[in-house]
C-alpha positions in Angstrom: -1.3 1.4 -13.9 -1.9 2.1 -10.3 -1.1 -0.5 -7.5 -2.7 -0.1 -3.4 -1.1 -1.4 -0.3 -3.6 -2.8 1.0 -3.6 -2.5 5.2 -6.0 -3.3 7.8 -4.3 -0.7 10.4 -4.6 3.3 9.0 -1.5 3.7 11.6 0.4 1.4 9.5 -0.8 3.2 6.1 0.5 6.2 7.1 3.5 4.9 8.5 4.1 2.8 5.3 3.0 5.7 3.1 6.0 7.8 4.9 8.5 4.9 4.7 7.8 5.1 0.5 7.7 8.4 -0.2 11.5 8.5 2.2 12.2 6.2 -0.9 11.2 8.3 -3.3 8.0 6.6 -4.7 5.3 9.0 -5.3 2.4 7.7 -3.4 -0.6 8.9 -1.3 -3.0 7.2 1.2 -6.6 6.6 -0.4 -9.9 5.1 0.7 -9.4 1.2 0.8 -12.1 0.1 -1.9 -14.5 -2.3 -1.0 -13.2 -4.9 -3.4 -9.9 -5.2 -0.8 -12.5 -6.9 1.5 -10.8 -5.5 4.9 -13.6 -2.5 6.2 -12.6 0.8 5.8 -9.2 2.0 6.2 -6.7 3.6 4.4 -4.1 2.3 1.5 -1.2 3.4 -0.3 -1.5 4.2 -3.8 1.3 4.1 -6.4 2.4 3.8 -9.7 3.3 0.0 -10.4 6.8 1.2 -12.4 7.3 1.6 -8.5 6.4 -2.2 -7.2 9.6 -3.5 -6.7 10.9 -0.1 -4.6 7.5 -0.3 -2.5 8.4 -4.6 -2.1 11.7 -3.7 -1.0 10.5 -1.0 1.7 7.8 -3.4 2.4 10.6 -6.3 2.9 12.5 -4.3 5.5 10.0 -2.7 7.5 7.6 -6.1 7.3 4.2 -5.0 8.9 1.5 -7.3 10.5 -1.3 -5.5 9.1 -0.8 -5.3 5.4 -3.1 -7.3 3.1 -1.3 -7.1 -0.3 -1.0 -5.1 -3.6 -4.9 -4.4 -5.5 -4.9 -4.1 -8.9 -7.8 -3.2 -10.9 -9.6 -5.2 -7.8 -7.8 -8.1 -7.4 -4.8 -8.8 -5.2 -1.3 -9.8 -7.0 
């Protein structure tokens, strides 16, 4: 099943997106869809085996901008 970061900054996305993929979670940046509610931008997209790798890079790297996890259109 797949899981998006939901952020309101694209710099953070892509910054985030790097920050994952340095630790070694397959992920790419998508459209944010509608349902997330925050305007256009870009999220992360993952598989969510990866959730608690992408929590723990989340945890250290903490960024004012992020929204939450979407699944299948609602947040976690």
């Amino acid at each position: 099943m797949t899981v998006l970061a939901v952020f309101r900054s694209r710099a953070h996305s892509l910054g985030f997106l790097a920050a994952v993929k340095a630790a070694g979670v397959p992920a790419q940046a998508v459209s944010t869809p509608k349902e997330a509610g925050v305007g256009c931008g870009l999220s992360v997209k993952f598989d969510e085996r990866f959730l608690p790798r992408v929590r723990s890079v989340l945890a250290r790297r903490p960024l004012s901008s992020f929204s939450g996890f979407l699944k299948d259109g609602r947040y976690l």
